[in-house]
VOTIPA-717023 format. One line per field, with one value per residue (C-alpha): residue in three letters; x, y, z. Coordinates in Angstrom, 2 decimals. Example, Ala and Ser with C-alpha at 12.3 -4.5 7.8 and 13.67 -1.06 7.14 Angstrom:
% residues 2
residu = (ALA;SER)
east = (12.30;13.67)
north = (-4.50;-1.06)
up = (7.80;7.14)
//
This chain:
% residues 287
residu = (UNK;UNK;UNK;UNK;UNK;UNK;UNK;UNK;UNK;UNK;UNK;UNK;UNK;UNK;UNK;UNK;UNK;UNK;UNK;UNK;UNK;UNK;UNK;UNK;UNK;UNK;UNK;UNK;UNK;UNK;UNK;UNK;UNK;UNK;UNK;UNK;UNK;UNK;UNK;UNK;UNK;UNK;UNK;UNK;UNK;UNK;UNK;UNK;UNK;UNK;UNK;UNK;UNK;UNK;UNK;UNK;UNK;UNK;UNK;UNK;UNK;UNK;UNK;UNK;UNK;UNK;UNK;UNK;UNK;UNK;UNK;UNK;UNK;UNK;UNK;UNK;UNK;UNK;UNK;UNK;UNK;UNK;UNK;UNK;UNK;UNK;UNK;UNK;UNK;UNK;UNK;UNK;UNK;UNK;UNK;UNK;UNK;UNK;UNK;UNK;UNK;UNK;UNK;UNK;UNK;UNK;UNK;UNK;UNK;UNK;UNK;UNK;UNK;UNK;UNK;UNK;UNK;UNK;UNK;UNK;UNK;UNK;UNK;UNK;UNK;UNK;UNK;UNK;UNK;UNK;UNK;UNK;UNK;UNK;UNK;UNK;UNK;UNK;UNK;UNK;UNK;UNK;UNK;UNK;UNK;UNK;UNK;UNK;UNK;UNK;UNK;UNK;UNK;UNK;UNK;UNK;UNK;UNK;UNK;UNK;UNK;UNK;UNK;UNK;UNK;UNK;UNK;UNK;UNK;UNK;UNK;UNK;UNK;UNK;UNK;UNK;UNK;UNK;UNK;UNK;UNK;UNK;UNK;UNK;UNK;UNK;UNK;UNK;UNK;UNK;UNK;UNK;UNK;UNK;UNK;UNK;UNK;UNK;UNK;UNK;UNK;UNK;UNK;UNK;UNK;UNK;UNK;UNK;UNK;UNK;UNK;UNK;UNK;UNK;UNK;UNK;UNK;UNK;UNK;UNK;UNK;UNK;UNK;UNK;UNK;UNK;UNK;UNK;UNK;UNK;UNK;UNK;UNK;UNK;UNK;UNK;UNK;UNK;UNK;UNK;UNK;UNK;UNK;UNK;UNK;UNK;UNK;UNK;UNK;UNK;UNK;UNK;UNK;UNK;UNK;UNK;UNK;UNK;UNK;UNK;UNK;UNK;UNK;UNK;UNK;UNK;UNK;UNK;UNK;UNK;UNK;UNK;UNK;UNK;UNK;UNK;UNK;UNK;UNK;UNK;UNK;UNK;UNK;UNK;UNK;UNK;UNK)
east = (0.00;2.99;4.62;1.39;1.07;4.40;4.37;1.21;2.60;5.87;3.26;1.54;4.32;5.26;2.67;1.17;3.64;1.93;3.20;6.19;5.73;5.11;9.13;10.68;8.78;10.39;13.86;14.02;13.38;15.68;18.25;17.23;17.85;21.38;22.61;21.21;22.74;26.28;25.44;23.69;24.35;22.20;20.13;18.57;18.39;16.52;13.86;12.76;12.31;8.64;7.56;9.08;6.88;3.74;4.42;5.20;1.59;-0.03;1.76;0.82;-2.66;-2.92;-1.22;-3.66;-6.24;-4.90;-5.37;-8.35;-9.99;-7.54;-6.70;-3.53;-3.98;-2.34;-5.46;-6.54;-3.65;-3.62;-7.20;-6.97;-4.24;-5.97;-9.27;-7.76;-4.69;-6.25;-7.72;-4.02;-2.57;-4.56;-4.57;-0.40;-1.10;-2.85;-0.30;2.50;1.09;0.75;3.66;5.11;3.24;3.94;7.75;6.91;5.59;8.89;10.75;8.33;8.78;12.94;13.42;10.96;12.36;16.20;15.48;18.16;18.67;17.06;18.22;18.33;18.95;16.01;13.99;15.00;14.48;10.99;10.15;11.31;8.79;6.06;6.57;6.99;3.80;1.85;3.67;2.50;-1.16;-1.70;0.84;-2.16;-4.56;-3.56;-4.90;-7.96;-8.76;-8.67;-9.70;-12.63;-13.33;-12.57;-12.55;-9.53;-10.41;-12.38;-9.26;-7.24;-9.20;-9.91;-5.77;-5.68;-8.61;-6.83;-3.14;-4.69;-6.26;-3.92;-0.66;1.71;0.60;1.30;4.70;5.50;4.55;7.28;9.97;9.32;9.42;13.06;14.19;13.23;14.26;17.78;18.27;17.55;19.97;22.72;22.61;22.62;25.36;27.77;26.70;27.94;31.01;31.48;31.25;33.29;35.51;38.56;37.93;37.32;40.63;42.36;40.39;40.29;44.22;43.94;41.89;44.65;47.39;49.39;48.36;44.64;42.79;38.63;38.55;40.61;38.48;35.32;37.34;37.76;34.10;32.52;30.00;31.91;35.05;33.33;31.83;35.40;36.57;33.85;34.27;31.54;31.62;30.77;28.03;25.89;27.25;25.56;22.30;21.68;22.41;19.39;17.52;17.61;17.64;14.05;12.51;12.68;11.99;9.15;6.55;6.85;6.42;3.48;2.14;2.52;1.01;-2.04;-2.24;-1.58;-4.38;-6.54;-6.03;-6.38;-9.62;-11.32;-9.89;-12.33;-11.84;-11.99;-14.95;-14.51;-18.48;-20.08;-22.77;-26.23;-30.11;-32.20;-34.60;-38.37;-37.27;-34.55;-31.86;-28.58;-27.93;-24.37;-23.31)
north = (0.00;3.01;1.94;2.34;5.97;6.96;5.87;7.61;10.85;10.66;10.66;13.81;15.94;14.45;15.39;18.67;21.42;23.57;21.19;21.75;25.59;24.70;23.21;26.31;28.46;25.76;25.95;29.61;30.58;27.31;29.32;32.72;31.09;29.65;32.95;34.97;32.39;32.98;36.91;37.61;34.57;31.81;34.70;36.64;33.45;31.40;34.00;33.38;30.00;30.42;32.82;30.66;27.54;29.71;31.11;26.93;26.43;27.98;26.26;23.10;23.33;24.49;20.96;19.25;21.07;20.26;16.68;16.30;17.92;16.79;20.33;21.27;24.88;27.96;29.63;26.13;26.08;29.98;29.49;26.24;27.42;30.25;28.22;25.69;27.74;28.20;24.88;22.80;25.51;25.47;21.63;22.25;24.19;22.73;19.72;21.87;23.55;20.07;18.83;21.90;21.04;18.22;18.64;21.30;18.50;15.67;18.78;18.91;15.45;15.20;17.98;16.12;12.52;13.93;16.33;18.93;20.00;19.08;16.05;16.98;13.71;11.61;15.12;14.54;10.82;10.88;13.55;11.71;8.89;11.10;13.34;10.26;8.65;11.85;13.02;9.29;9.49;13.51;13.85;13.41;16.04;18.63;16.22;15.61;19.17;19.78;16.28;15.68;19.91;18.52;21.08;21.67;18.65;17.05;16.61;15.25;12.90;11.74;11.60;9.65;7.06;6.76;6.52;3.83;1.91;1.29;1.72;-0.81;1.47;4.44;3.00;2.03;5.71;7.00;4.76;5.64;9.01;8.73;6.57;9.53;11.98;10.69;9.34;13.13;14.45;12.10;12.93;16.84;15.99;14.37;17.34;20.00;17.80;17.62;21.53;22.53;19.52;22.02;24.03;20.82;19.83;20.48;17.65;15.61;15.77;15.18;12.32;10.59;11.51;9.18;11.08;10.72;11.59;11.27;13.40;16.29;16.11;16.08;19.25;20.62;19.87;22.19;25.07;27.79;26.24;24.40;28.14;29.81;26.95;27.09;30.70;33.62;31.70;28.13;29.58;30.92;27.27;25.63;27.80;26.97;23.34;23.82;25.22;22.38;19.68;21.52;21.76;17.61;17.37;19.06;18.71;15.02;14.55;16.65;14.90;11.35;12.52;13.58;10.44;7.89;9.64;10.08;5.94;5.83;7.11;5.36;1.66;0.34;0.67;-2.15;-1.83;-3.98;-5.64;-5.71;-8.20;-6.98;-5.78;-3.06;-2.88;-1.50;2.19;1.86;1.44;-0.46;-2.96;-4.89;-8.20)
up = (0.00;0.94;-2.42;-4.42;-3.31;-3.15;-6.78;-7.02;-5.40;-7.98;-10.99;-9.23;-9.09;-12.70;-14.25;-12.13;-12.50;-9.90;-7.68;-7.76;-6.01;-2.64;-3.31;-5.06;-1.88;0.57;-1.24;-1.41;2.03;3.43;1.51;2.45;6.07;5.45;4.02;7.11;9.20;7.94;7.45;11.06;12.91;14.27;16.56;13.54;11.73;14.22;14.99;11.19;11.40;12.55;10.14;7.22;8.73;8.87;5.09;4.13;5.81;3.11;0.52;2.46;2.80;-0.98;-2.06;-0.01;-1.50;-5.32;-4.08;-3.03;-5.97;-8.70;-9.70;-11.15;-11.22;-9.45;-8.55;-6.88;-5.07;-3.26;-2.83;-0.69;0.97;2.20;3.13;4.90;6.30;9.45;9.71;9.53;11.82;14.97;15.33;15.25;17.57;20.37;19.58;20.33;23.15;24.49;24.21;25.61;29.01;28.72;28.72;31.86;33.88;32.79;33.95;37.17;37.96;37.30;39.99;42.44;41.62;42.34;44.82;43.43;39.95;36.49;35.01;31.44;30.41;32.05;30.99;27.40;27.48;28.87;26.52;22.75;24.25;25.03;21.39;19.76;19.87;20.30;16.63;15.13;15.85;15.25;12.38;9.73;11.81;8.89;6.14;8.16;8.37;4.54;2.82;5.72;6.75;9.85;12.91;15.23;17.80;15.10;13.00;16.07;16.96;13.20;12.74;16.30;14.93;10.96;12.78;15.40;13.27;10.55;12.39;10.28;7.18;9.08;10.08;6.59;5.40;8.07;6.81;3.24;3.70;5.79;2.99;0.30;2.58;3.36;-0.62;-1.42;0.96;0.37;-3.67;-2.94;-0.04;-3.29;-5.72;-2.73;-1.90;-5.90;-6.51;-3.13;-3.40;-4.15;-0.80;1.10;0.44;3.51;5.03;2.78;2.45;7.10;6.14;4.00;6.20;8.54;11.47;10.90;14.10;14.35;17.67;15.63;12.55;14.35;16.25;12.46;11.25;13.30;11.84;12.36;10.88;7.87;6.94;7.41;5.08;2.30;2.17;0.43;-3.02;-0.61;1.29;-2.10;-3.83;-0.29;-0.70;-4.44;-3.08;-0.69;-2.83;-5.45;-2.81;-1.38;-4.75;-4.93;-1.21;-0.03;-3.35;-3.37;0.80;0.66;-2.23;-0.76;2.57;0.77;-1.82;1.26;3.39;0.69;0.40;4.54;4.39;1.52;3.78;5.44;9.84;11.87;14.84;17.50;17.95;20.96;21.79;23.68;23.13;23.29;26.26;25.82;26.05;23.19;25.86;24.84;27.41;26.78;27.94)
//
């Protein structure tokens, strides 16, 4: 079933140019973040990151909304995207906003359980298995909203019932999309490494040599030094990089989420039966 609508979701983007926006919008503004980054430094840089994810929700919602009515136009696209903008972003919302209590009270409990400081690594252990599940049975809440007009809770609970009920498809979806994800990312890793491959050479000539040490390279690799390395011509070569890699990312994601919960939803859900009767006043009574 995940290969059928990945394939599915390939064939979309193939043949629906408009598609492939919601990726040039995602590519552009990943890049417009990596240039800030080595202009104004992470500070400046990581105060954009939320508006970039609300602009990306409209872009989101619109490719959802392409889906689910077989459009391939522009005008389909910005119009979805702003009906159903609102409707993907509060569910996110109250998601985050629970997690984010949630993490308060792990935090809570760590203090009380050690009786001195936070232990920030029992904090952040207890935390990846609360996010964890609560990201696997909400993560299709956006798709809810547009391809049911689900409402805020609505849409939860319709993601937590779809995600429940078919949860070795849902698993499959996940590893699918890792497997895309990291296939993309390795090919636009080997086109970077290709086209800086003459600035990278100090490393790669510490890699070859005698005295090869992993604790010093891993001392070399870091951000700051990589940037100093690459140089002004290696930062815009890394942001066209990003760019590209985004434009085959992000359209083809989107796309499968929509075609595999588009499938979710037309599969049948398995309801546990109950055995009992009716009494004389239309009362269920079960045994």
């Amino acid at each position: 079933m995940v290969f059928a609508e990945f394939k599915e979701a390939l064939t979309l983007v193939g043949r629906t140019p408009v598609l492939w926006i919601p990726g040039i919008v995602a590519g552009l503004l990943a890049a417009l973040l990596w240039i800030l980054y080595n202009i104004s430094g992470a500070f400046f840089a990581l105060r954009l990151v939320l508006i970039v994810a609300l602009v990306m929700l409209l872009f989101v919602a619109g490719t959802f909304a392409l889906v689910k009515k077989n459009a391939g136009d522009a005008g389909t696209l910005l119009r979805g995207g702003l009906q159903y903008y609102f409707k993907i972003l509060l569910p996110w919302l109250v998601v985050g906003f629970a997690l984010l209590l949630v993490f308060i009270l792990i935090m809570i409990v760590t203090v009380a359980a050690t009786g001195s400081g936070t232990d920030y690594e029992a904090a952040g252990l207890l935390a990846i298995f609360v996010m964890i599940p609560t990201l696997f049975l909400t993560f299709f809440c956006d798709t809810a909203a547009v391809f049911e007009d689900a409402k805020v809770f609505a849409s939860l609970r319709r993601s937590i019932l779809v995600a429940a009920s078919h949860s070795w498809e849902v698993l499959g979806f996940f590893i699918v999309c890792c497997i895309f994800a990291f296939a993309d990312l390795f090919v636009f890793a080997i086109i970077w490494e290709g086209l800086l491959l003459e600035k990278l050479q100090p490393l790669v000539t510490y890699y070859s040599s005698p005295g090869y040490n992993e604790t010093q390279l891993a001392g070399m690799m870091t951000p700051h030094n990589l940037i100093a390395m690459i140089g002004t011509d290696g930062m815009w070569i890394t942001a066209a990089v990003i760019f590209a890699s985004m434009i085959v990312l992000v359209p083809v994601l989107l796309a499968y989420k929509a075609c595999f919960y588009r499938k979710l939803i037309g599969s049948p859900v398995a309801i546990q039966q109950t055995t009992g009767e009716y009494d004389s006043k239309g009362r269920w009574y079960k045994y």
